[in-house]
VOVEX-462761 format. One record per residue (C-alpha): residue in three letters; x, y, z. Coordinates in steps of 0.5 Angstrom, whole numbers, plus 500, padded with zeros to 3 digits. Example, Ala and Ser with C-alpha at 12.3 -4.5 7.8 and 13.67 -1.06 7.14 Angstrom:
BEGIN
  residuo   px   py   pz
      ALA  525  491  516
      SER  527  498  514
REM end
This chain:
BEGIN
  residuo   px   py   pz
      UNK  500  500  500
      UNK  503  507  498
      UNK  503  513  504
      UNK  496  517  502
      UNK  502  523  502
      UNK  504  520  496
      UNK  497  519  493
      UNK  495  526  494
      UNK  503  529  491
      UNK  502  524  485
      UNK  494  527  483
      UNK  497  534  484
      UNK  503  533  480
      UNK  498  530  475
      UNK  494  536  477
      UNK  499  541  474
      UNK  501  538  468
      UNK  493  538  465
      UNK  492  545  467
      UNK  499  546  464
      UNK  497  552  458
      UNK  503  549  454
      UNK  500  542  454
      UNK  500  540  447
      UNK  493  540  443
      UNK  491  533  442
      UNK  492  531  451
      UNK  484  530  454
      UNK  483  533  460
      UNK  481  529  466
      UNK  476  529  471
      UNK  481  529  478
      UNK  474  527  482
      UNK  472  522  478
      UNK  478  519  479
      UNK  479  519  486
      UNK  472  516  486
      UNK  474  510  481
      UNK  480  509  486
      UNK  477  509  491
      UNK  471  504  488
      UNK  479  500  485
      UNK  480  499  493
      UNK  474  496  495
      UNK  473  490  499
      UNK  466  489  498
      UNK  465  482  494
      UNK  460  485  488
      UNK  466  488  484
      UNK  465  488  477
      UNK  469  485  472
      UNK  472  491  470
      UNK  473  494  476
      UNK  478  488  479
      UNK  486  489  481
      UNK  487  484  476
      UNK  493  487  473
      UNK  495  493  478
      UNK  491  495  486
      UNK  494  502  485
      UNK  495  505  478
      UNK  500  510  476
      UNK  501  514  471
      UNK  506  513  466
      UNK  507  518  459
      UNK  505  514  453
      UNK  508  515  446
      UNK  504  521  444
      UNK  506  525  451
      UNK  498  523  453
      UNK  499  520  461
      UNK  496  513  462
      UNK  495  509  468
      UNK  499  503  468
      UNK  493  498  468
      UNK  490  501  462
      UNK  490  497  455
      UNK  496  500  452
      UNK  498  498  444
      UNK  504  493  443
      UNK  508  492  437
      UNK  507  485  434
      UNK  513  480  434
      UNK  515  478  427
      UNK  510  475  422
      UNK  509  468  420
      UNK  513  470  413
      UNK  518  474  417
      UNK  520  467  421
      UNK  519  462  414
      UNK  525  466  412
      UNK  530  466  418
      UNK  528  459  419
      UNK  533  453  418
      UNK  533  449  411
      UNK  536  441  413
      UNK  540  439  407
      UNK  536  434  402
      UNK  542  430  402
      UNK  545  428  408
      UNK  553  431  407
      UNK  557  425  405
      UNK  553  423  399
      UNK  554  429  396
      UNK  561  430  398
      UNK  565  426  393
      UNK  570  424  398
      UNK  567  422  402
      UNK  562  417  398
      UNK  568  414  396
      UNK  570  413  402
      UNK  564  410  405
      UNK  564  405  399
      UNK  570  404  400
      UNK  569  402  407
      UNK  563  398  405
      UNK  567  394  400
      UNK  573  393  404
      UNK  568  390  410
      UNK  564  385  404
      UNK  571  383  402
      UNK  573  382  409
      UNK  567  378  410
      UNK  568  373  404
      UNK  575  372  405
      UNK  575  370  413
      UNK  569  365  411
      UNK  572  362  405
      UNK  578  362  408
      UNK  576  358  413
      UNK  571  353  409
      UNK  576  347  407
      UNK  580  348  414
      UNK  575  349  419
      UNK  568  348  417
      UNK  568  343  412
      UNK  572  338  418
      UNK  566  340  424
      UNK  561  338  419
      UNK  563  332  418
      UNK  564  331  425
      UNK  557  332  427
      UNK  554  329  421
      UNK  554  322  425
      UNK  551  325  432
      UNK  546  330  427
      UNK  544  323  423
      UNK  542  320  430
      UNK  539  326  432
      UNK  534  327  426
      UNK  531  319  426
      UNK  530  321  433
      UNK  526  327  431
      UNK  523  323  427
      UNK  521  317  432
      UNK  519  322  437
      UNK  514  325  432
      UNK  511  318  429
      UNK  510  316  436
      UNK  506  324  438
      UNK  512  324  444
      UNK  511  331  445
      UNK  504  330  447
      UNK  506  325  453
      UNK  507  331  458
      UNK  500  334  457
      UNK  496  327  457
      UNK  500  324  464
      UNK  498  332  467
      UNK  491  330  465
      UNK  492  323  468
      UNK  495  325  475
      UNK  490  331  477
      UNK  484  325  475
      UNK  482  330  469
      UNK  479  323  466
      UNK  475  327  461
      UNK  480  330  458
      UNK  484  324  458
      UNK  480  319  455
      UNK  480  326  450
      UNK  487  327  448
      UNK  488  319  448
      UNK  484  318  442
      UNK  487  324  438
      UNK  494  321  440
      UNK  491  314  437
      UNK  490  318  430
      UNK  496  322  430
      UNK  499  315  432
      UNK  496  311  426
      UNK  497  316  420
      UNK  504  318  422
      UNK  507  311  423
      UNK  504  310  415
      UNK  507  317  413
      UNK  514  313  418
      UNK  513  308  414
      UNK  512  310  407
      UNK  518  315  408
      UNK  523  310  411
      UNK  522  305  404
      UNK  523  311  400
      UNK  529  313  403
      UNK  531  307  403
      UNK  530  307  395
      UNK  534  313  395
      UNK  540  310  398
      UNK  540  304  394
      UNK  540  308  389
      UNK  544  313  389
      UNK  549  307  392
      UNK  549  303  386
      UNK  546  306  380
      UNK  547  314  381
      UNK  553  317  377
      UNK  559  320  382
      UNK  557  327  381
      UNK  551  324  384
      UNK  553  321  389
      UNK  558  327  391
      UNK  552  332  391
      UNK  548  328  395
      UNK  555  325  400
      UNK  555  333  401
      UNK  548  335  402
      UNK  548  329  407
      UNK  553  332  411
      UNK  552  338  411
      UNK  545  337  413
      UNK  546  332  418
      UNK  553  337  420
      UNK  548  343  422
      UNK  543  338  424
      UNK  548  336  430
      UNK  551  343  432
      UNK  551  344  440
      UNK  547  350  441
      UNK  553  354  444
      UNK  558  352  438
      UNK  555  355  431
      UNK  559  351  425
      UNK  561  359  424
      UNK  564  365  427
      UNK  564  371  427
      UNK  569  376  421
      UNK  566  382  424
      UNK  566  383  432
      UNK  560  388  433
      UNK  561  393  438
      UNK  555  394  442
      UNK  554  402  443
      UNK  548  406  447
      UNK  543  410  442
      UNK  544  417  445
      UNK  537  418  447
      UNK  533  425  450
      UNK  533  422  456
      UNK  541  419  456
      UNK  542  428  455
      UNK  538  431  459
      UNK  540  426  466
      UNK  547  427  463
      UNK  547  435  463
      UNK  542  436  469
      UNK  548  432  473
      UNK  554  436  470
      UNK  553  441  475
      UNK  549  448  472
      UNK  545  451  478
      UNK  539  453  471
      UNK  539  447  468
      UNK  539  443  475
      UNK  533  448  478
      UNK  529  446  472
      UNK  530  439  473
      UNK  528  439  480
      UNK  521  442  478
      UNK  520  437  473
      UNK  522  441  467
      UNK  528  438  461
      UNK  533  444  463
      UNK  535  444  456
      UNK  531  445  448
      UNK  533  441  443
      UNK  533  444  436
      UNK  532  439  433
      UNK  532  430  433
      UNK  537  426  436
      UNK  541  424  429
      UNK  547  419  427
      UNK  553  424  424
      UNK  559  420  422
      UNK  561  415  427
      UNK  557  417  433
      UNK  550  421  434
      UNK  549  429  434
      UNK  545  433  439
      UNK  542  440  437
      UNK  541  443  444
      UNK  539  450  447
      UNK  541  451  454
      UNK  538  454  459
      UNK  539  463  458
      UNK  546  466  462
      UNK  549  459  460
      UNK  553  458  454
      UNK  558  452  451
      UNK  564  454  455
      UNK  560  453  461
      UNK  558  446  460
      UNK  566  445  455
      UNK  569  446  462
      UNK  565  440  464
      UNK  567  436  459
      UNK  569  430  464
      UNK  562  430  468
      UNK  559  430  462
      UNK  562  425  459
      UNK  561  421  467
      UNK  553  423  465
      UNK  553  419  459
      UNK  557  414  461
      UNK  562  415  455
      UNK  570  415  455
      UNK  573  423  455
      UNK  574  421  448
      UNK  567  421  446
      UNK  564  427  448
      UNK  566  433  444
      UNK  561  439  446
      UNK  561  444  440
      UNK  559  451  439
      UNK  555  453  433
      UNK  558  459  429
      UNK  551  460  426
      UNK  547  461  432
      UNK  547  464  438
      UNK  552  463  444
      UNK  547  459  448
      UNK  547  453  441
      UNK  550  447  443
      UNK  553  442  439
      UNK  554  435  443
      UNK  556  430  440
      UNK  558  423  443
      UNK  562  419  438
      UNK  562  411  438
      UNK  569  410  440
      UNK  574  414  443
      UNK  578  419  439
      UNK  585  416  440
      UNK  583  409  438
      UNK  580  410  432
      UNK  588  408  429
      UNK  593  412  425
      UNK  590  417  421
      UNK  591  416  414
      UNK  594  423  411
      UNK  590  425  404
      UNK  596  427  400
      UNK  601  421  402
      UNK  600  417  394
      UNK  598  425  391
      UNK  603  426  385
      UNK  603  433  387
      UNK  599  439  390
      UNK  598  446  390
      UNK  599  450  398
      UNK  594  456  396
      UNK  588  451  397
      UNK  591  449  403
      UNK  594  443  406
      UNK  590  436  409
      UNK  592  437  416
      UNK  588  430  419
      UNK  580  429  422
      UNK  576  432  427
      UNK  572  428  432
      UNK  566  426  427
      UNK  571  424  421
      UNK  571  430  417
      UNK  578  433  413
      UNK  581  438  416
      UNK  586  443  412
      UNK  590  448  415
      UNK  591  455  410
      UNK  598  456  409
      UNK  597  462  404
      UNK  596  469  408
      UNK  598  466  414
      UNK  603  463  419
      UNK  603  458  424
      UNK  604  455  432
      UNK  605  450  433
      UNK  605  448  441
      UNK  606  442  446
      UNK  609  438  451
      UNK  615  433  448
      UNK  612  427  446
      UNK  605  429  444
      UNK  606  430  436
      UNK  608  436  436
      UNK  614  434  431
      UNK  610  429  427
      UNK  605  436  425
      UNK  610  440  422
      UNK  611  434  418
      UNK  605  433  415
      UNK  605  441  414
      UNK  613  442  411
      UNK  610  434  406
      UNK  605  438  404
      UNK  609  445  403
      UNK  615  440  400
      UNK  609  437  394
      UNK  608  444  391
      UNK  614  446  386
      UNK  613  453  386
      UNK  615  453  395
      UNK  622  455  397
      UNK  622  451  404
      UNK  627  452  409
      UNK  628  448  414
      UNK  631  448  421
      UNK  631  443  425
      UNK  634  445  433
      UNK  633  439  436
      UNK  639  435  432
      UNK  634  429  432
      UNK  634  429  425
      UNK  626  428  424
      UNK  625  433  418
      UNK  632  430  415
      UNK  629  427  410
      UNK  626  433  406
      UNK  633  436  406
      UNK  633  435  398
      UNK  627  439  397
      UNK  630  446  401
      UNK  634  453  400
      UNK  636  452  407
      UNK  636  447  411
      UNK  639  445  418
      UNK  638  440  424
      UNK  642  441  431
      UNK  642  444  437
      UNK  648  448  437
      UNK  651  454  437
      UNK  652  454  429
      UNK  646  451  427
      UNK  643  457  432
      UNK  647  462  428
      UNK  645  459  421
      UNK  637  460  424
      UNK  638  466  426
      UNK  641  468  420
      UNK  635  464  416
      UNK  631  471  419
      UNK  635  476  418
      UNK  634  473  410
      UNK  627  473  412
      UNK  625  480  413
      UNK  631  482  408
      UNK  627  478  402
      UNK  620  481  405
      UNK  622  489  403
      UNK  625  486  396
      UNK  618  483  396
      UNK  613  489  398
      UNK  617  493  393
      UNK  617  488  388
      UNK  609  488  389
      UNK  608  494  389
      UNK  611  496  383
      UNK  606  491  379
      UNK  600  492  375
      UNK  594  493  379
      UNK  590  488  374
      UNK  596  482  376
      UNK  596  484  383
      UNK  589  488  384
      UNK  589  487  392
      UNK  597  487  393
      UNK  597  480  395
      UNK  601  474  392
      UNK  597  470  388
      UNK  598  463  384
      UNK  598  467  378
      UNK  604  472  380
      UNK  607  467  384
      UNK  607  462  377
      UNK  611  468  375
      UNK  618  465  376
      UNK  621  472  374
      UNK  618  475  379
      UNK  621  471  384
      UNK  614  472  389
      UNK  613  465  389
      UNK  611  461  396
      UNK  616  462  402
      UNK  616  456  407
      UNK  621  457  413
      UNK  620  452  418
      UNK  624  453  425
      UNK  623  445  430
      UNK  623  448  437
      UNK  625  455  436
      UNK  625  457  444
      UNK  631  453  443
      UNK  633  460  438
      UNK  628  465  442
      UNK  632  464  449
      UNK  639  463  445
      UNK  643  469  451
      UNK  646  472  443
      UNK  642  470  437
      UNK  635  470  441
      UNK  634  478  441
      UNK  635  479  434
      UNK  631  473  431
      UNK  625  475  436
      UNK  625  481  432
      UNK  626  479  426
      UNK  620  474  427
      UNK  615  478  429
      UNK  616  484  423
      UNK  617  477  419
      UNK  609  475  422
      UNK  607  482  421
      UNK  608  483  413
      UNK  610  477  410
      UNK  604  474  410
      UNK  600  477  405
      UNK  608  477  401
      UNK  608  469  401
      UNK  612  468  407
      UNK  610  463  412
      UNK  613  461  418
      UNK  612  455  421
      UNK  614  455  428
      UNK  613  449  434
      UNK  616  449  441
      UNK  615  445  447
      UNK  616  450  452
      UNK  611  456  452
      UNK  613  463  455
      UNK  614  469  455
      UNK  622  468  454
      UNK  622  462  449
      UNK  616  465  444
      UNK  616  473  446
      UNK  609  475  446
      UNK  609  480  439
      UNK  610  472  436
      UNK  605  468  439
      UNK  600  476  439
      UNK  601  476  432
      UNK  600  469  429
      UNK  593  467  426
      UNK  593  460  425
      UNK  595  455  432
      UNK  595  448  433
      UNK  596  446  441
      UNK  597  440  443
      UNK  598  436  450
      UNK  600  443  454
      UNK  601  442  463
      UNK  596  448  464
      UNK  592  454  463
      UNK  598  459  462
      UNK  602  455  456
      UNK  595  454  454
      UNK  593  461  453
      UNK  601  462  449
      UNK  599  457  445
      UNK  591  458  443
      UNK  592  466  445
      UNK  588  470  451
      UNK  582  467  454
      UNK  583  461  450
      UNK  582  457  456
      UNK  577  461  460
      UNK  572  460  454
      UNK  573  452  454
      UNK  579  451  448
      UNK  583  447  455
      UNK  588  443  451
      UNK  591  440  458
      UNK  585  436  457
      UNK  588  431  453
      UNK  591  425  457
      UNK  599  425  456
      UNK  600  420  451
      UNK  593  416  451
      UNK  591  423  446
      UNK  598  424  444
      UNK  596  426  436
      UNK  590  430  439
      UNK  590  438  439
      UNK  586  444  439
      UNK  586  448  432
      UNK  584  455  432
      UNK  584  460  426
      UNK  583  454  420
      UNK  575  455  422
      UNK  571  459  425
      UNK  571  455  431
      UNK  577  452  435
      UNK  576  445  434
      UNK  579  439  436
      UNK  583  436  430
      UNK  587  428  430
      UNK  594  430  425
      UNK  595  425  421
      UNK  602  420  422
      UNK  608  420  417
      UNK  614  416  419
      UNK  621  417  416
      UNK  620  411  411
      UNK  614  415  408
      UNK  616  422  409
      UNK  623  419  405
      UNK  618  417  400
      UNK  614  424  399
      UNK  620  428  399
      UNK  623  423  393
      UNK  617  425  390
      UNK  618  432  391
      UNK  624  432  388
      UNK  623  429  382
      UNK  617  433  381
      UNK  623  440  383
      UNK  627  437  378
      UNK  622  437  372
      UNK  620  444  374
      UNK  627  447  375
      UNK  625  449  381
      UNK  631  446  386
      UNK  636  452  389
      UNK  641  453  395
      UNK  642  446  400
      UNK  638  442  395
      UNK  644  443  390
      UNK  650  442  394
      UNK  651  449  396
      UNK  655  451  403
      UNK  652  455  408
      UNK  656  461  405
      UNK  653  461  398
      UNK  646  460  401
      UNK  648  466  406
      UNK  643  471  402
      UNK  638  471  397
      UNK  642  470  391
      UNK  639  475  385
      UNK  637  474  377
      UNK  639  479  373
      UNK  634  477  368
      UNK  628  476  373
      UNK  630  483  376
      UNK  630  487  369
      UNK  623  484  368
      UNK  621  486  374
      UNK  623  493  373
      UNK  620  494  366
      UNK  613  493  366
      UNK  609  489  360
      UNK  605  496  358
      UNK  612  498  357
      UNK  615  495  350
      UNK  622  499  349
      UNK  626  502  355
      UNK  632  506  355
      UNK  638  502  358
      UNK  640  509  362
      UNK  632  508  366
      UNK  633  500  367
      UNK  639  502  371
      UNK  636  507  375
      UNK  631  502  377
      UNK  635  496  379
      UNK  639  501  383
      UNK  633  503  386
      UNK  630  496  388
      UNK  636  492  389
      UNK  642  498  391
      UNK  647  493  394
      UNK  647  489  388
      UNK  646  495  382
      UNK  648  501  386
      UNK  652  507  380
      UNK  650  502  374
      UNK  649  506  368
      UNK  647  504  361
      UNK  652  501  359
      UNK  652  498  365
      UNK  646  494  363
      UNK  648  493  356
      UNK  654  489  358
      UNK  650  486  363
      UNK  645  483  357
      UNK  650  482  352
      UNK  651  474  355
      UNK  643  474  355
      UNK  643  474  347
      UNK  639  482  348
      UNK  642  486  344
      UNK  641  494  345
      UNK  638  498  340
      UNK  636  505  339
      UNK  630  507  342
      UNK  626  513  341
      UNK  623  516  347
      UNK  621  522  351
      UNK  627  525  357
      UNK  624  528  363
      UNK  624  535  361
      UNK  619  533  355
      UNK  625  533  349
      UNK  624  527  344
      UNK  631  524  343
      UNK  633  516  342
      UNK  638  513  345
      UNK  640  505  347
      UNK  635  501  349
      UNK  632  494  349
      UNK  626  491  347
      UNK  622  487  352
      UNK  619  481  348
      UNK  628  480  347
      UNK  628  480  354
      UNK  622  475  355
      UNK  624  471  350
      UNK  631  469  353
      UNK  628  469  359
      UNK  623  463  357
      UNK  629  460  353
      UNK  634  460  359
      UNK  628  456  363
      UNK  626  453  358
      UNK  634  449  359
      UNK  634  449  366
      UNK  628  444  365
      UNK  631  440  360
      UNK  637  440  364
REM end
């Protein structure tokens, strides 16, 4: 009940505002004596109120200001806006596929046909197999014992044995009547199966003689095995069928509404539990329970407040709810929907036992690294590739987890497009990546000072090639490069020299923490990852000791694609993944040492961090892609640096082709050029190199080439028409298609 002092304050107020002059046109005018007479019959307990006079929505109306500046008690009947129509909720409705996804994917179809005839032939081979050695000897084995069976049968049958319980029931209890009833049926049954005894004993016994005496050999076989195998079956002991079993089932529990909504009440979520309580789901399903791969998918809305981190931090008693392994259950967000959309599936096995995952590119001739590179299978079974073009990679874990055996996969993928230059540093001397040596620019494998010396160097190269190459791009036609980026096209251009640049650096804290080379090489690291990614420089770096001193922050801040394996805890969890990962549920420290060795979060590939197994390369099949690929090097002619025999001195810079660089600098709109502007320019794209060249330094210079100069007639800078030497640029295209034209034949 409100204070009267309030009442009367509030209807003076109300008062005021109505005798207001500059009160706008359209307001009414209330009467403030019927009001307080309304009021008071509002507040009246006497049982004869009307319908329309009941504190149904509010005892004591106040008044509001409505749209139009009019006031309005509360409890009166104020228009709303409707929500969306049924139109509008058709449109943002969610159409299911007609198909489902793996009829029409055409790897995937071929993979479940492949699967389902590898399954038959498994079946026929184990069974005809084991025909001449197994079966065919048990049944002769039984045959006997099955032929006694069956004239047993046979005897008990022409006898009525199997009514003699019955009548001796009847017989015992003193049931005369019934007895006397069931012994003249036994009477009739009796007399017309001993004629039908009789007459198939003789017809059998015809047969016999028959088939002994007077039947061809082929007969007698057919007949011999139909016998056996007839009395064989006849004989089998229920407990020991004639055949086993190729394939042994493995019984799973169907995931069922009712499995989910115990599962989730049990997991600890105060919303969903209370709801629970009351006798409520809790949850929503968005849609049915349905198979997807080899485990069931479960579309489920959570209580409001609640979100899938909430319910991935408790992935353990989830799983426990379920009663499934850890490695079954795998909760999901959905990127198209809202953060309260759960994604639960609950696979048929637990993902670390599914075996060694088959890499896609392992029989492949060759592939191309701007479509990405197949990196292994999610939870559910589907591919998983990680983008290489535009982006840089981390890779993160405890020692022995995979760590070392992802960046294989990668730098084999990388090693079978001709068009990569890789460079390889190896800094734990085990020799893991030895194998793809033959395909590098530059290549290293151990753990000391020389070899961190050789890395960092690889660095200062690095941020050195991606100046050239912002320059190079930036003096391209906007039609061949309109977004400043490389593309397969420019990167075909092998005269550009903008071709994909791999430089893979194996436990790079050893590198980063190094007291003389570190500094430096953190640094050029980080302006590497922050420019070079759209230039076709890619670093890939693995580390298994996650901080601040081994993988400086600038690195680990700016890398766009990260795969974490096993990590110990939260802090080399969010290095790996980045800030916050661990809070919003992406836990590497979940995976079991060793059990899940293999097993990694992978974010930036997606929309969403997922759960990814790598494939598995050995060294033999790593030897065999890397022969592969330089087979395929060679044919292009694309072999440079450690791949053809060269030191670490003459690998200790970029080396530079003069042919490459004139073409650089003369664009395709540009058919004739003075030599005098040709060397200006090569002064200013590479002035260690062409620094106080002149013209008749570029007319030497191209003399070998088979370019010869001739007189050009042109425009000077201060608008005088003149002719002077020159080249023409289909004379220099020309020997330039010529000379690789014999690399690749060479």
């Amino acid at each position: 009940m409100k204070h009267p002092d309030e009442d009367n304050e509030l209807f003076n107020r109300l008062e005021a505002e109505m005798t207001d002059p500059v009160a706008p046109s359209g307001g009414e005018v209330v009467d403030l004596g019927k009001a307080r007479t309304a009021r008071g019959e509002s507040t009246d307990p006497s049982p004869d109120q009307s319908a329309d006079s009941r504190p149904s929505q509010s005892a004591d109306p106040e008044p509001t200001e409505s749209a139009d500046g009019r006031p309005t008690l509360v409890d009166s009947t104020v228009p709303t806006v409707s929500g969306p129509g049924v139109i509008d909720r058709i449109k943002n409705s969610k159409r299911l596929d007609v198909f489902p996804a793996w009829l029409k994917s055409a790897a995937e179809f071929r993979e479940a046909l492949g699967w389902l005839a590898g399954h038959a032939w498994h079946t026929v081979a184990f069974h005809a197999v084991r025909v001449p050695f197994v079966y065919l000897p048990k049944l002769i084995w039984r045959a006997p014992r099955g032929a006694l069976n069956s004239l047993g049968r046979v005897g008990r049958w022409s006898v009525d044995a199997e009514g003699e319980a019955l009548r001796q029931y009847t017989a015992t209890n003193e049931q005369v009547d019934e007895y006397l009833k069931l012994s003249r049926q036994r009477d009739r049954r009796v007399r017309l199966r001993m004629i039908l005894t009789v007459l198939g004993s003789l017809f059998a016994l015809g047969m016999a003689l028959f088939l002994v005496y007077g039947a061809e050999p082929v007969t007698q076989v057919i007949a011999a095995a139909v016998a056996v195998l007839g009395f064989g079956l006849a004989g089998a002991p229920a407990d020991a069928p004639l055949a086993t079993r190729a394939v042994v089932k493995t019984e799973v529990q169907k995931l069922t509404s009712d499995i989910v909504v115990k599962a989730m009440a049990s997991i600890g979520i105060g919303q969903i539990a209370s709801a629970v309580a009351k006798g409520k789901d809790g949850i929503q399903f968005a849609a049915p329970i349905t198979r997807e791969g080899p485990g069931w998918r479960a579309d489920i809305d959570l209580p409001l407040g609640v979100t899938v981190a909430d319910v991935a931090d408790r992935r353990a008693r989830l799983a426990s709810g379920l009663r499934r392994p850890l490695g079954c259950v795998w909760p999901d967000a959905d990127p198209n929907e809202h953060e309260g959309r759960l994604i639960l599936w609950v696979g048929d096995r637990d993902l670390s036992k599914t075996g060694i995952v088959k890499w896609q590119l392992a029989g492949a001739r060759r592939h191309d690294i701007f479509k990405g590179i197949p990196f292994g299978l999610d939870p559910r079974g589907r591919g998983q590739s990680v983008p290489m073009i535009q982006h840089n990679v981390l890779i993160g874990s405890q020692p022995g987890q995979g760590k070392t055996a992802s960046v294989r996969v990668l730098a084999c993928g990388a090693a079978l497009d001709p068009s990569v230059e890789m460079w390889l540093h190896e800094l734990k001397g085990t020799g893991d990546v030895d194998a793809l040596a033959c395909t590098c620019h530059r290549f290293v494998s151990g753990i000391d000072d020389d070899s961190i010396k050789y890395a960092a160097d690889s660095l200062t190269l690095l941020r050195a090639e991606v100046m050239r190459r912002a320059a190079a791009i930036k003096k391209l036609p906007r039609d061949l490069c309109p977004d400043k980026r490389i593309t397969r096209t420019i990167a075909d251009k092998r005269s550009l020299k903008l071709w994909p640049l791999l430089a893979v650096f194996d436990e790079c804290q050893n590198l980063f923490a190094h007291p003389k080379y570190g500094k430096q090489a953190g640094e050029d690291a980080e302006f590497i990852i922050k420019l070079g990614r759209a230039l076709g420089v890619i670093l890939i770096l693995a580390t298994q000791r996650p901080d601040k001193d081994s993988l400086p922050t600038g690195i680990s801040g700016n890398v766009s694609i990260r795969f974490c394996l096993r990590v110990a805890g939260q802090v080399e969890n969010d290095m790996i993944l980045g800030t916050s990962a661990y809070r919003n549920g992406v836990r590497a420290t979940a995976f079991r040492p060793e059990i899940d060795a293999g097993n990694g979060y992978l974010a930036g590939a997606g929309p969403l961090p997922s759960v990814v197994r790598t494939a598995y390369l050995d060294d033999p099949a790593t030897n065999t892609i890397a022969q592969r690929a330089l087979v395929l090097r060679k044919a292009e002619g694309t072999l440079s640096g450690h791949a053809l025999g060269e030191d670490a001195e003459s690998t200790s810079g970029p080396s530079y082709d003069l042919l490459a660089d004139v073409a650089a600098v003369v664009p395709t709109s540009e058919k004739r050029v003075w030599n005098e502007r040709i060397a200006a320019r090569l002064a200013e794209l590479r002035p260690e190199i062409y620094g106080g060249w002149k013209g008749e330094n570029v007319t030497s210079a191209l003399k070998p080439h088979g370019i010869k100069t001739t007189g050009i007639a042109g425009t000077t800078d201060d608008g005088e028409r003149t002719t002077r030497r020159g080249i023409v640029r289909d004379d220099l295209t020309t020997a330039i298609a010529e000379r690789d034209g014999n690399r690749g034949a060479a």
